[in-house]
N, C-alpha and C positions, 0 to 999 in steps of 0.2 A: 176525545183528545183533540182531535181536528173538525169536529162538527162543522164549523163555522166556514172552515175553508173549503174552495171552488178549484178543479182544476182548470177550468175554464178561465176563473181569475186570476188567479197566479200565472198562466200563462201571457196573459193579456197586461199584467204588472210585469212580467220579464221584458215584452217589446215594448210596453211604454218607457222602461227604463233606459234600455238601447236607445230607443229612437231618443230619448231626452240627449242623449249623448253620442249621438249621430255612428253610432254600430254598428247598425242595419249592414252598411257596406262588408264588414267583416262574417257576417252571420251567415256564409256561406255551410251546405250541407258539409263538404268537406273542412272548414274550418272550425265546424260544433263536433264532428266525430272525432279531430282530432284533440279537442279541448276535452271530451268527453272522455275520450281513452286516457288523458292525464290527469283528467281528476279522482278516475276509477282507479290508475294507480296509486295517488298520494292516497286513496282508502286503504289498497291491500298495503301499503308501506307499510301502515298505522298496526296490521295484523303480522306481517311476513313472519316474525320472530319469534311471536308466541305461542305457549303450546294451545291443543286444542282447547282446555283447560283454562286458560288464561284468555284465549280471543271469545270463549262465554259468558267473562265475570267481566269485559274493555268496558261495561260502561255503568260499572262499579268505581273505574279508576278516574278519581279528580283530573287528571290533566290528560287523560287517554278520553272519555267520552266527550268533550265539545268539542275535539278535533273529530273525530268518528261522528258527533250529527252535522257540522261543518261540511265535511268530504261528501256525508251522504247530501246533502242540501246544492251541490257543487256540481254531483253526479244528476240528481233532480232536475237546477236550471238547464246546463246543458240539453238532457234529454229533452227535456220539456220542449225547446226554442229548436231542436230540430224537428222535433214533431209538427209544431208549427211551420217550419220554413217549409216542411215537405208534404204538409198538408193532410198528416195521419193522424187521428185520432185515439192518443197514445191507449184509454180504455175501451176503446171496442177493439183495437189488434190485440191486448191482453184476454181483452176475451176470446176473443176467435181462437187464439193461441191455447188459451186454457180446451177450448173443445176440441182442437187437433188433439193434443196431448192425452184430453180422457180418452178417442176414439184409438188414439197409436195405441196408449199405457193402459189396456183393462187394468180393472180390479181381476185378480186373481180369485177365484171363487175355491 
């Protein structure tokens, strides 16, 4: 689906896009978490209402799923450009996170 694309690049396309539009200055840590927690809401907006049933089949709905890959695309840049600003390397914390979790969460045998 995404083969093609780099998260290395898209990040590197998010601060080229800024800096074309002189950004930078706003791309404070606190000003992408805050951007980020409003983008994450205008996602759960999209869901608030519906049963569990229905936020399964959202992106069955014509006019419900491009706002749903929109918000998630919205929630992406954000994270993305704070990872950068803070200098984390948003798939290795995903990892490390993923093997806290196996070592907290055994398999139950």
């Amino acid at each position: 689906m995404t083969d093609h694309l780099d998260l290395a690049e898209l990040q590197r396309r998010l601060a080229d896009f800024a800096a074309a539009r002189n950004w930078q200055q706003y791309h404070t840590p606190k000003n992408l978490v805050a951007a980020l927690s409003v983008e994450a809401s205008e996602l759960v907006e999209i869901f608030q209402w519906l049963t569990p049933e229905e936020s399964a089949r959202v992106m069955t709905d014509p006019d419900a799923a491009p706002r749903v890959t929109d918000e998630v695309a919205d929630v992406l840049a954000y994270l993305l450009q704070l990872c950068e600003v803070l200098g984390i390397d948003p798939l290795a914390a995903l990892d490390a996170k993923i093997d806290r979790n196996e070592r907290r969460f055994p398999v139950q045998e």
